[in-house]
C-alpha positions as CSV (number, residue, x, y, z in Angstrom):
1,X,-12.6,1.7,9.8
2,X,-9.3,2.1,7.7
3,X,-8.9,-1.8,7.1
4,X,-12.8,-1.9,5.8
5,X,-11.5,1.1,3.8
6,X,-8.3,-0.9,2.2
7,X,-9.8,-3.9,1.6
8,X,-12.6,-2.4,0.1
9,X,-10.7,-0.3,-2.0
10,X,-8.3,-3.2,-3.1
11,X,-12.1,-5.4,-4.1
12,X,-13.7,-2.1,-5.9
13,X,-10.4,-2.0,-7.9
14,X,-10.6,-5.8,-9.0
15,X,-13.7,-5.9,-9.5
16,X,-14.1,-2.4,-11.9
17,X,-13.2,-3.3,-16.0
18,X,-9.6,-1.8,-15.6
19,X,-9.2,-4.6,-12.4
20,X,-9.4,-7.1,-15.4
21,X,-6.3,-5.8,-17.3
22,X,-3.7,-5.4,-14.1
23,X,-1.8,-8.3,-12.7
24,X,-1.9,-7.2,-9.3
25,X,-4.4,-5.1,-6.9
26,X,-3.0,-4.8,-3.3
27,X,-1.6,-3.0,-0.5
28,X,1.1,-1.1,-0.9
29,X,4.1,-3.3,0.1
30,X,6.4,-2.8,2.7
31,X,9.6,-2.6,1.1
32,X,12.1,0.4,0.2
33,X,14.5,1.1,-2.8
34,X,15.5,-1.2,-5.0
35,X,12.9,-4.0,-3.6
36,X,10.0,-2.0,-4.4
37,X,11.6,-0.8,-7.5
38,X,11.8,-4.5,-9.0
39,X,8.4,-5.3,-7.0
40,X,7.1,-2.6,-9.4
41,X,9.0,-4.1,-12.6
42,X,8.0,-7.4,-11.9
43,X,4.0,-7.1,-11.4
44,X,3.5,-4.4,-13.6
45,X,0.9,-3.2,-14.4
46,X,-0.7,-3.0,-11.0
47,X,-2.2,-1.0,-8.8
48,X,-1.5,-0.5,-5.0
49,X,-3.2,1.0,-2.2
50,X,-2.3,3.0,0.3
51,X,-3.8,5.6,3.6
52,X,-2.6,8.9,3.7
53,X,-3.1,11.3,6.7
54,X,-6.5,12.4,7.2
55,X,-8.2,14.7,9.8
56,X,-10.5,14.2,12.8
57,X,-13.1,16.9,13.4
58,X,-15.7,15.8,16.1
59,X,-16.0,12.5,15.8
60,X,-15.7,12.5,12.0
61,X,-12.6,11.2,10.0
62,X,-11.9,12.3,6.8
63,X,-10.0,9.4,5.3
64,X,-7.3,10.2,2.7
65,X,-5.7,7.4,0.1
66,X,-3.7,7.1,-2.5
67,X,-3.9,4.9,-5.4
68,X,-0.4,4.0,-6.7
69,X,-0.5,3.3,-10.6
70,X,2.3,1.4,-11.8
71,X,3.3,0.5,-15.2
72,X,6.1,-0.8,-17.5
73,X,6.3,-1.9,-21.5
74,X,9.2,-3.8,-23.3
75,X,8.1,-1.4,-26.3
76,X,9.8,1.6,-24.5
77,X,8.5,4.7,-22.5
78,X,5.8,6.0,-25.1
79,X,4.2,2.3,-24.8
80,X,4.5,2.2,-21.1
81,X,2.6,5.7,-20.4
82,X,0.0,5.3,-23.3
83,X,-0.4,1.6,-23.7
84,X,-0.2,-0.1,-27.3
85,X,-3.7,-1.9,-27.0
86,X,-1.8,-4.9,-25.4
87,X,-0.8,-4.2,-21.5
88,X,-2.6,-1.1,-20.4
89,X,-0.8,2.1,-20.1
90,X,0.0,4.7,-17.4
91,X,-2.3,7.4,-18.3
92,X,-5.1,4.6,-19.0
93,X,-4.6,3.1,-15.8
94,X,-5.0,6.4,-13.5
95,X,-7.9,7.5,-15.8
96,X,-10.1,4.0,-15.4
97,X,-8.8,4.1,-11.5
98,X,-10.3,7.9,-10.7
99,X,-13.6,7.1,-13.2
100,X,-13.9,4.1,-11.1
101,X,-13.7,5.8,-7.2
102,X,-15.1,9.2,-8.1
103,X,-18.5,8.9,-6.4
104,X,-18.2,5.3,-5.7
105,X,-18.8,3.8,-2.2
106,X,-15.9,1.0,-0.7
107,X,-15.6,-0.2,2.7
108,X,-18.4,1.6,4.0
109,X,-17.1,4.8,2.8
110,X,-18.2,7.2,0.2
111,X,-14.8,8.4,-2.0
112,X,-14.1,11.3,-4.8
113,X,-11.1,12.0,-6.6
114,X,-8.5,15.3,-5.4
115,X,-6.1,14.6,-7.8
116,X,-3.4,13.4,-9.4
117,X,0.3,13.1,-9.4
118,X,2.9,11.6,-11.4
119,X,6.2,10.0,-9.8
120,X,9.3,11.4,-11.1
121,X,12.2,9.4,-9.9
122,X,15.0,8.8,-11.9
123,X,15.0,4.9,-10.4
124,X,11.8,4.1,-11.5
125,X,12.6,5.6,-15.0
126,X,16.0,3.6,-14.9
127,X,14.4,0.2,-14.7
128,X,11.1,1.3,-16.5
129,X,8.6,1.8,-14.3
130,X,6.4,4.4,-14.8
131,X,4.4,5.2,-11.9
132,X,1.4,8.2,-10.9
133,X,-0.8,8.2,-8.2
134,X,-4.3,9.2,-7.6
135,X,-5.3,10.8,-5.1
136,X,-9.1,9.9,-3.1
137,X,-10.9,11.6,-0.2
138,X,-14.1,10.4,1.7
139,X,-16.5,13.0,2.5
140,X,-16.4,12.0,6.2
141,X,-16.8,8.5,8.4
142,X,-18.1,8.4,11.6
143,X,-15.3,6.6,14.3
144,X,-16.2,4.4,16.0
145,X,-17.3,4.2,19.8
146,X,-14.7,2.2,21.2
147,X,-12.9,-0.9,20.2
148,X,-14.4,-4.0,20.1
149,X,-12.1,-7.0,21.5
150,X,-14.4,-9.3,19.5
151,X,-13.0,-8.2,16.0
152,X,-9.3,-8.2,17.3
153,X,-7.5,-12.1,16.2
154,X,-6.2,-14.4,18.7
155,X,-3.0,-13.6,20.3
156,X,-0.9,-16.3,19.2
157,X,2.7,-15.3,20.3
158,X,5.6,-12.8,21.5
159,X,8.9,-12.5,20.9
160,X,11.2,-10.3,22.3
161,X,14.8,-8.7,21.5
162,X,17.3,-8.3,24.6
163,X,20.0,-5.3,24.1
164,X,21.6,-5.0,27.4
165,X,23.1,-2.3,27.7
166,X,21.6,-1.1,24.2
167,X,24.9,-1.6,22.4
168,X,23.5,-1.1,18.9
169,X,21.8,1.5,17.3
170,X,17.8,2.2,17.0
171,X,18.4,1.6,13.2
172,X,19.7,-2.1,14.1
173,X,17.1,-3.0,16.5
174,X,14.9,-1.5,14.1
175,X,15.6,-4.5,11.7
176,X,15.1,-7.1,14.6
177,X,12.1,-6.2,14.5
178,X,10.7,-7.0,10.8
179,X,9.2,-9.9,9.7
180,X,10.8,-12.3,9.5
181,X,13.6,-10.6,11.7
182,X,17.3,-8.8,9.9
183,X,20.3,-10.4,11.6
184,X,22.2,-9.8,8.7
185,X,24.7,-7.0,10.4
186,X,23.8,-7.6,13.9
187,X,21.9,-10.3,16.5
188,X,20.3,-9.1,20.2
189,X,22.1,-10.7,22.9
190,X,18.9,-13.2,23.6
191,X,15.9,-13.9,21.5
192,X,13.0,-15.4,22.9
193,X,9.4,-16.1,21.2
194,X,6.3,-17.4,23.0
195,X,3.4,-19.1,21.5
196,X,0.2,-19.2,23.3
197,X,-1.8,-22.6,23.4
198,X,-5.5,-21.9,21.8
């Protein structure tokens, strides 16, 4: 339900007319601070997708997302929110993004617009980035019955992080666990990873 939702939020988005004039329609990336702050920068303008928290009221969902609108222009901040008929502008963007999803139907789900905000942070404006999102709700999607094991992939492998006794902090161990693994200010006392034969 909320993958089918993404994905076909993320192919409604690339296929509409705006999809055309951004250089990158995905999920929203994984990353904090400064990482996601140049990510921005450097694939501007884009669009990224993301779920927010949504309610469950007898076996219906009400699915919440948010469409991140990012943008950037060498020709200063006026160009960047309005667009000088080159790269597409901020306020462009969010308007072609809400036309697009108000009323439309993606990943099985029918969507309007709630809103939309405008990012103020002072490390966004630093580098140039220029950044609103907007704000979509589905009317209401059945859940489903029960999990299929048929749609799940192939467990492939394991790995595991010994601490013992847990000498660092959750913060550390936190790390270990990203992908690929932090070991930058700390290593578990044994790594091990498994791969399953297929």
């Amino acid at each position: 339900m909320l993958a089918e939702a993404e994905n076909g939020l993320i192919a409604l988005i690339k296929a509409a007319p705006v999809g055309a004039k951004l250089r990158e329609v995905a999920s929203l990336p994984d990353l904090d601070g400064d990482s996601l702050v140049k990510k921005f920068f450097n694939d501007a303008p884009a669009v990224y997708v993301a779920p927010g928290s949504f309610q469950v009221r007898d076996r219906i969902a009400y699915l919440k997302f948010g469409l991140a609108c990012v943008a950037r222009n060498s020709r200063g901040h006026a160009a960047a929110r309005i667009g000088d008929g080159k790269l597409i502008g901020l306020y462009e963007m969010m308007e072609a993004v809400a036309a697009a999803l108000d009323g439309a139907v993606a990943g099985e789900c029918g969507w309007y617009v709630t809103g939309c905000d405008f990012m103020s942070d002072e490390v966004l404006y630093k580098n140039g980035v220029y950044a609103g999102v907007v704000q979509i709700e589905s009317p209401g999607v059945t859940l489903p019955s029960s999990l299929d094991p048929a749609t799940l992939g192939d467990f492939i492998s394991f790995r595991a992080d010994y601490d013992i006794p847990p000498f660092e902090t959750p913060v550390e161990r936190d790390k270990w666990s990203k992908e690929p693994p932090d070991y930058s200010t700390s290593k578990p006392d044994v790594s091990e990873t498994s791969t399953v034969q297929t």
